[in-house]
Each structure stands twice: as structure tokens, then as C-alpha cells.
PDB file as gemmi writes it, atoms N, CA and C in Angstrom:
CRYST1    1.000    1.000    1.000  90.00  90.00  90.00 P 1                      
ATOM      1  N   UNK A   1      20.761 -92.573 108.622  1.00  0.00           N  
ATOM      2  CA  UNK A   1      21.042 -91.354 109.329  1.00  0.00           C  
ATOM      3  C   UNK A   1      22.518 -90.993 109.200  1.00  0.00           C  
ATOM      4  N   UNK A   2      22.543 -89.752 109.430  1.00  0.00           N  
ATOM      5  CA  UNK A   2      24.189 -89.212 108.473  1.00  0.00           C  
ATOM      6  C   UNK A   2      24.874 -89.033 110.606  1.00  0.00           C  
ATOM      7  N   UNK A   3      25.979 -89.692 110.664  1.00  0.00           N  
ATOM      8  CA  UNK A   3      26.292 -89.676 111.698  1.00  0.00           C  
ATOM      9  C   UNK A   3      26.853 -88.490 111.955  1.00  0.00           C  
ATOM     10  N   UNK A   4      27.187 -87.778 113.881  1.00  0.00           N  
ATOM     11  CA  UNK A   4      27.707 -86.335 114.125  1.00  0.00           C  
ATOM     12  C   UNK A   4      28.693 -86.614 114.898  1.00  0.00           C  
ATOM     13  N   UNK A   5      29.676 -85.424 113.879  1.00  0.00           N  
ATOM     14  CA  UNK A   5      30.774 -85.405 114.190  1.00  0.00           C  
ATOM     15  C   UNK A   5      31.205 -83.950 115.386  1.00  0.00           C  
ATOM     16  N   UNK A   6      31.701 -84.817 116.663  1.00  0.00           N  
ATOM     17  CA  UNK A   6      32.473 -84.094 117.595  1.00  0.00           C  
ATOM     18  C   UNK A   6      33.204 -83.319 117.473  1.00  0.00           C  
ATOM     19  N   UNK A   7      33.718 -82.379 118.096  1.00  0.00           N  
ATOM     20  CA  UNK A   7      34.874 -81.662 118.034  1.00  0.00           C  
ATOM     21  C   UNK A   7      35.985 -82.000 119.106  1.00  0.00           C  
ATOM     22  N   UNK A   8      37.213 -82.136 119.182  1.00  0.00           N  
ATOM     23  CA  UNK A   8      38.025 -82.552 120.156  1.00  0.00           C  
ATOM     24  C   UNK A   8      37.601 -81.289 121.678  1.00  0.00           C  
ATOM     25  N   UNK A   9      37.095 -80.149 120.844  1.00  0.00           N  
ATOM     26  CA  UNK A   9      37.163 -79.598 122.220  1.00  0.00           C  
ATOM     27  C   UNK A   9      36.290 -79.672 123.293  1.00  0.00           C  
ATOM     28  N   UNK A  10      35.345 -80.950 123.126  1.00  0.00           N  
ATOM     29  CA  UNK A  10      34.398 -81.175 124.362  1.00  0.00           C  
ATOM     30  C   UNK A  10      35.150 -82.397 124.677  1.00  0.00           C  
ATOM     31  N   UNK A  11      36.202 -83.214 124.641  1.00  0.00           N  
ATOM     32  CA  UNK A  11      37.194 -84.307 125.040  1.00  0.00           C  
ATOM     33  C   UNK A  11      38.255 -83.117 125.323  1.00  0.00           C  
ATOM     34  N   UNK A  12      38.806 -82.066 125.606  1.00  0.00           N  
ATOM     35  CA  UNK A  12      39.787 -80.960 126.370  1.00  0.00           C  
ATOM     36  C   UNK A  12      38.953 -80.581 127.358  1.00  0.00           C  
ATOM     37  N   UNK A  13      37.601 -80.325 127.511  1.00  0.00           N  
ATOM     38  CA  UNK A  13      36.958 -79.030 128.697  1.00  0.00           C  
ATOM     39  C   UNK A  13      37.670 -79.769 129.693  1.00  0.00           C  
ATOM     40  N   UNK A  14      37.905 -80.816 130.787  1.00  0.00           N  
ATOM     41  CA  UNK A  14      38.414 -81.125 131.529  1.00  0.00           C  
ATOM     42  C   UNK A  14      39.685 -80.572 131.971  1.00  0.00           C  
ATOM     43  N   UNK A  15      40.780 -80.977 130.644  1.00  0.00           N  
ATOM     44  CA  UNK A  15      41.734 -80.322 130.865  1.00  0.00           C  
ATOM     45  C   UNK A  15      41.844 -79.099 131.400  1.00  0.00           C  
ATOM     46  N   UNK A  16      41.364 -77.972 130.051  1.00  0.00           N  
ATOM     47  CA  UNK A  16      41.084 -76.672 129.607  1.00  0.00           C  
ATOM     48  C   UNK A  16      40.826 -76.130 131.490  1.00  0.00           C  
ATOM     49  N   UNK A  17      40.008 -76.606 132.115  1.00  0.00           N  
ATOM     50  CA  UNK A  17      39.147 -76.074 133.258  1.00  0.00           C  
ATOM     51  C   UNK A  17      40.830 -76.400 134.341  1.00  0.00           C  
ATOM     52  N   UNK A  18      41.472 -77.504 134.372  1.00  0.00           N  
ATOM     53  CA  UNK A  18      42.014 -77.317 135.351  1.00  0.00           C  
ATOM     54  C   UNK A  18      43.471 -76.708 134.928  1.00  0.00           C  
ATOM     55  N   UNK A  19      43.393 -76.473 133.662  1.00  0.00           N  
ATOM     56  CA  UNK A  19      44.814 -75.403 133.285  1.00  0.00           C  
ATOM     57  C   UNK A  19      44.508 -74.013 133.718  1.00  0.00           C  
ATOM     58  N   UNK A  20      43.264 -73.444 133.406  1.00  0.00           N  
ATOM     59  CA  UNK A  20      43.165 -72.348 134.074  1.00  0.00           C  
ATOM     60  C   UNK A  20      42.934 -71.890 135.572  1.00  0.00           C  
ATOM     61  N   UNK A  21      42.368 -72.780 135.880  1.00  0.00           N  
ATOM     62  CA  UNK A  21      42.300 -73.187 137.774  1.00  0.00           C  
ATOM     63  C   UNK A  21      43.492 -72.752 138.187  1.00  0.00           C  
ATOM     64  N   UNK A  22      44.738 -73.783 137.605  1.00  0.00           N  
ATOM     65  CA  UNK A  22      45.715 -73.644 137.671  1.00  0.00           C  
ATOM     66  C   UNK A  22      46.824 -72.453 137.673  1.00  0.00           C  
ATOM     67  N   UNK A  23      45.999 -71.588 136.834  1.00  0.00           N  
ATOM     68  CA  UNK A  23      46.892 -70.014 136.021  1.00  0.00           C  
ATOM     69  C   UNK A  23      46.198 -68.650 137.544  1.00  0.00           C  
ATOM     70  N   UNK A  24      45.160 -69.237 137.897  1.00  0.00           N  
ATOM     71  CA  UNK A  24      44.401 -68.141 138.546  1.00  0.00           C  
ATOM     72  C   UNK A  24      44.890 -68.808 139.992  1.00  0.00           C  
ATOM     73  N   UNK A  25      45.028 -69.701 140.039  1.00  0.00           N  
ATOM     74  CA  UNK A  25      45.475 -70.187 141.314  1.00  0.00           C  
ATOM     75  C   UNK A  25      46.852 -69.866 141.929  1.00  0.00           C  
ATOM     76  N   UNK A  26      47.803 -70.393 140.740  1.00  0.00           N  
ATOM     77  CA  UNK A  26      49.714 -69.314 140.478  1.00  0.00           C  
ATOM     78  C   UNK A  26      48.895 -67.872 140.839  1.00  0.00           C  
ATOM     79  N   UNK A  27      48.632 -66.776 140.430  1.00  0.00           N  
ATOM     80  CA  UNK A  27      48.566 -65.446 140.227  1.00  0.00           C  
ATOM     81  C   UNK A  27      47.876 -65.278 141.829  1.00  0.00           C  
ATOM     82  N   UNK A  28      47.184 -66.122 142.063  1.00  0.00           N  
ATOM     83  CA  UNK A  28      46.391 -65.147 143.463  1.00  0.00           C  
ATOM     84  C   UNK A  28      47.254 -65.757 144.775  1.00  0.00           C  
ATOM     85  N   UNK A  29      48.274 -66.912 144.431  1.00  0.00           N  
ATOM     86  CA  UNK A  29      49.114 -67.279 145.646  1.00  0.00           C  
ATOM     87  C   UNK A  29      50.240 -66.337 145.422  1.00  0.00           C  
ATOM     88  N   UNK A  30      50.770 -65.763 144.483  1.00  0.00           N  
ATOM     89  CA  UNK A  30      51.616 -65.192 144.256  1.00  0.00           C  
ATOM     90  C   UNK A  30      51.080 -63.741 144.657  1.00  0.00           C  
ATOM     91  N   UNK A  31      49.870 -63.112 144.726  1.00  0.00           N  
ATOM     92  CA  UNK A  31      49.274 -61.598 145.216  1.00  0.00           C  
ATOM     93  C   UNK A  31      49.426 -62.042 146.672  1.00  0.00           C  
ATOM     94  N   UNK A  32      48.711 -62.929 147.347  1.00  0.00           N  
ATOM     95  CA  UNK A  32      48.782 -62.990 148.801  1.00  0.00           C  
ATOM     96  C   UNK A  32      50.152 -63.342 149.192  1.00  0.00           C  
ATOM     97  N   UNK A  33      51.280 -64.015 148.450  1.00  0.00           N  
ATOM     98  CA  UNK A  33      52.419 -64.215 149.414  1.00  0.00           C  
ATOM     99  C   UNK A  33      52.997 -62.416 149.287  1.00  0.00           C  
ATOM    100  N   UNK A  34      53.004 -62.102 147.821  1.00  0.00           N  
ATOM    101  CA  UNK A  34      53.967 -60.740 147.885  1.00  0.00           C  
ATOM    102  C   UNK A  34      52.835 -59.953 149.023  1.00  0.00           C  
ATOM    103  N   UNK A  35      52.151 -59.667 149.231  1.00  0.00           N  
ATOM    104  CA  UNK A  35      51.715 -59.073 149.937  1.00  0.00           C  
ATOM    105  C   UNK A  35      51.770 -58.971 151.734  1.00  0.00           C  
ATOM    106  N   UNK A  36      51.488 -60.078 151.727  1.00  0.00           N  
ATOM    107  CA  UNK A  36      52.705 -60.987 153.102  1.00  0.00           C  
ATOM    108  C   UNK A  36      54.022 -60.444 153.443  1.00  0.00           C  
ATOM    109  N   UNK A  37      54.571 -60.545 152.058  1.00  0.00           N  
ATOM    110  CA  UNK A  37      56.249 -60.590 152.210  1.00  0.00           C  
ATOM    111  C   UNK A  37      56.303 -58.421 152.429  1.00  0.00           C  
ATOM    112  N   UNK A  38      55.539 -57.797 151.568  1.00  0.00           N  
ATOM    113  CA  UNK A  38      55.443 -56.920 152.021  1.00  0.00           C  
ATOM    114  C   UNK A  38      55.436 -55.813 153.303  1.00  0.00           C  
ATOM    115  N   UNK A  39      54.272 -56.771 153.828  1.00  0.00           N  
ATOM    116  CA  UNK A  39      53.843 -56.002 154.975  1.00  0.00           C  
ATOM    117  C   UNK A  39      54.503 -56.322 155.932  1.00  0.00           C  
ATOM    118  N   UNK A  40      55.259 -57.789 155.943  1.00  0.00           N  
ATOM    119  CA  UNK A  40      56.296 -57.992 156.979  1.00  0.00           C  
ATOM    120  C   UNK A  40      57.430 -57.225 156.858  1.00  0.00           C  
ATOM    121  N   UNK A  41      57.433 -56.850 155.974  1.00  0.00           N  
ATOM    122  CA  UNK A  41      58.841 -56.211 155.750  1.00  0.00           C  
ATOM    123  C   UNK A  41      59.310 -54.636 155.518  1.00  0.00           C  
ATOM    124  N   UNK A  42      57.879 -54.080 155.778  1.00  0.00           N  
ATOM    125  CA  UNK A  42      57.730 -52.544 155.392  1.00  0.00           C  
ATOM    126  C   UNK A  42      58.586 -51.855 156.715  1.00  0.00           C  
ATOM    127  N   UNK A  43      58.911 -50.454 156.153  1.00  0.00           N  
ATOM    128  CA  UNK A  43      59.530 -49.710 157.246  1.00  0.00           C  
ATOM    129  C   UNK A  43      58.371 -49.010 157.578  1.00  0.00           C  
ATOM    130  N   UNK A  44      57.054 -49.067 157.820  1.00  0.00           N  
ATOM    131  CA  UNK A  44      55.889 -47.602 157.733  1.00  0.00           C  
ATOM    132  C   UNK A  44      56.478 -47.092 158.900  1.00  0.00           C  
ATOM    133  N   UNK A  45      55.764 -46.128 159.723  1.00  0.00           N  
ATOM    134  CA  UNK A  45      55.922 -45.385 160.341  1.00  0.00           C  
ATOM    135  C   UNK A  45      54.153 -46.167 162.051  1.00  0.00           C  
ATOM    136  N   UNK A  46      54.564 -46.333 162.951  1.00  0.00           N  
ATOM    137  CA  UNK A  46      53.711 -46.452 163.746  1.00  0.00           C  
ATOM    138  C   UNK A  46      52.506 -45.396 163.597  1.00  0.00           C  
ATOM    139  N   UNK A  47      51.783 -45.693 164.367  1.00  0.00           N  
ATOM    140  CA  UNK A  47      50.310 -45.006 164.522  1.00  0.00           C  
ATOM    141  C   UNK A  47      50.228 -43.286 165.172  1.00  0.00           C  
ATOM    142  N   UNK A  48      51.446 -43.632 166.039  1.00  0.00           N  
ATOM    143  CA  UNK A  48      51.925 -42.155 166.823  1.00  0.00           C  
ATOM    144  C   UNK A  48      52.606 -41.175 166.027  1.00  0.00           C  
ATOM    145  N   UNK A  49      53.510 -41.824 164.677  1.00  0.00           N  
ATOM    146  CA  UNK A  49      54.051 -41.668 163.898  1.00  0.00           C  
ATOM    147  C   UNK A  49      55.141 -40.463 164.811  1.00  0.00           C  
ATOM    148  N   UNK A  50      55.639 -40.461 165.523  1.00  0.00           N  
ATOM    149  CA  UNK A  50      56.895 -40.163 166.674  1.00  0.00           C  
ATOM    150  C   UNK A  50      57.902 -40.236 166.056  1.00  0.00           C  
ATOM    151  N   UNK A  51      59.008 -39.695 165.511  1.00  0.00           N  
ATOM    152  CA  UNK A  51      59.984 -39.867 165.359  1.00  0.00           C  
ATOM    153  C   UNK A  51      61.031 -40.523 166.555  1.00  0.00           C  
ATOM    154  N   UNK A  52      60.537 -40.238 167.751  1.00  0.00           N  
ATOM    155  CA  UNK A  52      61.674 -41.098 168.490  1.00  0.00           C  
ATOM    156  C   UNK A  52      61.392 -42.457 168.828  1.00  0.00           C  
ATOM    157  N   UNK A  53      60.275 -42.546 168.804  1.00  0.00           N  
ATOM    158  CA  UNK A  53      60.007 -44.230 168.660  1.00  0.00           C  
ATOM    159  C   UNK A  53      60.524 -44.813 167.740  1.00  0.00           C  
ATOM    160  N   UNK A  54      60.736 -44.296 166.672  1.00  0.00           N  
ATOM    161  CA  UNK A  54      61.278 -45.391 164.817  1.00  0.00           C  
ATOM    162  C   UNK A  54      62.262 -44.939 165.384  1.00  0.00           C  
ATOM    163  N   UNK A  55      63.074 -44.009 165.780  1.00  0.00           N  
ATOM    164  CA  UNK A  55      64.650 -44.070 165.892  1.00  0.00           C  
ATOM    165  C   UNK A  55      65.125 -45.752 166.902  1.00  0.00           C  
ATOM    166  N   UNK A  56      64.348 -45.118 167.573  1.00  0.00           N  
ATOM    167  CA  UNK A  56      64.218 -46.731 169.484  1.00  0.00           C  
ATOM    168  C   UNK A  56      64.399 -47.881 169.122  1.00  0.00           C  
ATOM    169  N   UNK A  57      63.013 -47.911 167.777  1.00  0.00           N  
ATOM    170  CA  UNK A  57      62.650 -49.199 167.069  1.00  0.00           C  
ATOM    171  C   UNK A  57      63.848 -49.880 166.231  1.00  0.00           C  
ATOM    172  N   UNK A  58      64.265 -48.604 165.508  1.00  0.00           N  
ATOM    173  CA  UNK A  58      65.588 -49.153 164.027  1.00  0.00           C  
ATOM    174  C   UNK A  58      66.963 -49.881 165.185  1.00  0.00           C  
ATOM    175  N   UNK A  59      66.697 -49.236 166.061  1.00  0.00           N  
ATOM    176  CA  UNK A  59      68.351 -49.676 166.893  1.00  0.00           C  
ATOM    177  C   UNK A  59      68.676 -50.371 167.927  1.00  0.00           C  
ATOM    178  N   UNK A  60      66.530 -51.132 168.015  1.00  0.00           N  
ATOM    179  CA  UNK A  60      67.005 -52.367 169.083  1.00  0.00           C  
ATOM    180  C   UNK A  60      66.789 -53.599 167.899  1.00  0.00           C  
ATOM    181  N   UNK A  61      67.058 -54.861 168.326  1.00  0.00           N  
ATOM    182  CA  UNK A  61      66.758 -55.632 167.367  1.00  0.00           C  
ATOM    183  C   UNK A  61      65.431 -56.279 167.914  1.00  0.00           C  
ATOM    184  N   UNK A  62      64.977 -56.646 166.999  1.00  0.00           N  
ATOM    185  CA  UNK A  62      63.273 -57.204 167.285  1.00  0.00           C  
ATOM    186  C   UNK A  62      63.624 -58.660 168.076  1.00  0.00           C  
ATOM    187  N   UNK A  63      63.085 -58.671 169.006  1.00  0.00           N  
ATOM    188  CA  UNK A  63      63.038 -59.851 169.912  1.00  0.00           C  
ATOM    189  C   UNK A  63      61.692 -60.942 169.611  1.00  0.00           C  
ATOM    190  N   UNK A  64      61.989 -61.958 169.691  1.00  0.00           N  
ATOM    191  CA  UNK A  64      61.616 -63.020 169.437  1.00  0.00           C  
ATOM    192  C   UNK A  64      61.382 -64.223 170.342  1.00  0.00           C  
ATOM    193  N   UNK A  65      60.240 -64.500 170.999  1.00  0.00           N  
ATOM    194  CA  UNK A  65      60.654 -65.984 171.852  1.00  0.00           C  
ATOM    195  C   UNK A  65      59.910 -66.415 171.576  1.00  0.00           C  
ATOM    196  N   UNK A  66      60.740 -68.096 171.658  1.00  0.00           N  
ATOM    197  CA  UNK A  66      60.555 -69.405 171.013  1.00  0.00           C  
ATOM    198  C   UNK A  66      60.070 -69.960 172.495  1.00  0.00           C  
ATOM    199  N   UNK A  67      59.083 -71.299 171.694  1.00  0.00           N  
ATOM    200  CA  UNK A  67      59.585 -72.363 172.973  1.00  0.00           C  
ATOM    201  C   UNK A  67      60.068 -73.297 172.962  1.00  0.00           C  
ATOM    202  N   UNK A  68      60.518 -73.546 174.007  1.00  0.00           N  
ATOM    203  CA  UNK A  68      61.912 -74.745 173.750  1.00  0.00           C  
ATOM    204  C   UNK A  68      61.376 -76.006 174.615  1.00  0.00           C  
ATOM    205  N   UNK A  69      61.578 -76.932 174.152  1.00  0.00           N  
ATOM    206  CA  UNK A  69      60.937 -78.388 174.925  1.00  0.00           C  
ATOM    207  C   UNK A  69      62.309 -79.295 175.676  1.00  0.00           C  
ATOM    208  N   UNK A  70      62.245 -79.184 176.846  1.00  0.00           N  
ATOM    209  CA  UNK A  70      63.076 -79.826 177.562  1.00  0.00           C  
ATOM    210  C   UNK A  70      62.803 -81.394 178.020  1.00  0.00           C  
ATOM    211  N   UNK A  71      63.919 -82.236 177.655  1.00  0.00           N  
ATOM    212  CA  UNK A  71      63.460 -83.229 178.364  1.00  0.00           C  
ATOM    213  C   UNK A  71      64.175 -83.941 179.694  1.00  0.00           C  
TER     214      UNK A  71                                                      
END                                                                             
């Protein structure tokens, strides 16, 4: 019997599968962070879309509380 010869590329599918995992995995963490970084950071306009509210808004600073652990 005449023996059969392999091709290297069924000894790569392993690889091959987690290089692209890899490529689609970069690209869709990189859509959800910019998108993140976006929306945190947009100037839109509120729902009332008021001009004196965005004036109110731009010239207090956004407040923030933490909690703090005392001992």
C-alpha cells in the first residue's frame, strides 16, 4: 500500500483557530472600550436639551463620592 501524505496544515488548525480568536478578540475589545471611552466623554446635549442646564452643567464640576473606610 502506497502510504498518505499529510499536509502541515491539519498539525497548524490549532494554532490557526487561536490566532484568529485572538485578532477578533483585539478588534471587539478595542470597539467596546472606544465606545466606553466615548460615551463617557461626550459633550451631548441632555434630554430637555435646555440651554441653561449645559451652561449649569459646563461650570460646576461633576461631583463624585467615594467611600472611605475608617478605622
Amino acid at each position: 500500500m502506497k502510504a498518505r501524505s499529510f499536509t502541515s496544515a491539519g498539525a497548524l488548525h490549532p494554532v490557526l483557530f487561536f490566532a484568529v480568536m485572538y485578532v477578533v478578540v483585539l478588534l471587539l475589545s478595542i470597539f467596546i472600550c472606544s465606545s466606553l471611552f466615548y460615551t463617557f466623554n461626550s459633550d451631548s446635549y441632555s434630554n430637555s436639551g435646555s440651554p441653561k442646564t449645559e451652561s449649569a452643567k459646563k461650570s460646576m464640576p461633576i461631583q463624585v463620592s467615594t467611600a472611605v473606610l475608617v478605622r
